[in-house]
C-alpha positions in Angstrom: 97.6 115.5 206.5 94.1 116.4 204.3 96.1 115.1 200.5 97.6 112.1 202.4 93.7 110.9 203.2 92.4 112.2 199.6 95.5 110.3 198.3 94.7 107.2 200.1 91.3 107.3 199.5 91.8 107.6 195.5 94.9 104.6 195.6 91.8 102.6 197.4 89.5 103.1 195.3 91.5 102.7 191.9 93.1 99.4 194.0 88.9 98.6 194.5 88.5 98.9 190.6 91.4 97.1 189.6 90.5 93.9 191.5 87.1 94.1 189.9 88.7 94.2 186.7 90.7 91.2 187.6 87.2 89.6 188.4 85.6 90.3 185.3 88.9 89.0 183.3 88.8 85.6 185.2 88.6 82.7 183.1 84.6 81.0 183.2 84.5 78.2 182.2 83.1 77.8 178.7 80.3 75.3 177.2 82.0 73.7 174.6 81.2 71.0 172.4 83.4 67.6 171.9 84.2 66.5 168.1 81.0 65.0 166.7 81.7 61.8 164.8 79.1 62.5 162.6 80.3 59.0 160.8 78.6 56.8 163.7 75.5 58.8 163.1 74.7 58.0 159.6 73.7 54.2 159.1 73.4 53.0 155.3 69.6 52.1 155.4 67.1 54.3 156.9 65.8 51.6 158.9 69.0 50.7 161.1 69.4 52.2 164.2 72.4 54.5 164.6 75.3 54.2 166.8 75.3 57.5 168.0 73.1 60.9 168.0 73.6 64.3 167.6 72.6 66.8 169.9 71.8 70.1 168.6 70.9 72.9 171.1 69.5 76.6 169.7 68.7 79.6 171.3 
């Protein structure tokens, strides 16, 4: 009766493990960044104002 409890004890704790493997594998959802269209950024003179701006984040 003693190695049926050790075994069950050891199948719930590598079943524990597993599902916090599971948990750290999950997809998260990632910060990406869209396509810039760095073309509507740049105007011809340096006067005009552009039709778009880049964003530029550093850590």
């Amino acid at each position: 009766m003693r190695e049926h409890a050790v075994t069950n004890i050891l199948l719930g704790v590598i079943a524990v493990l597993l599902f916090l493997n599971l948990l750290a594998k999950a997809p998260i959802a990632k910060v990406e960044a869209d396509t810039f269209k760095l073309d509507s950024c740049i105007t011809e003179r340096p006067g005009d104002k552009p039709a778009a701006y880049v964003h530029v984040v550093s850590h």
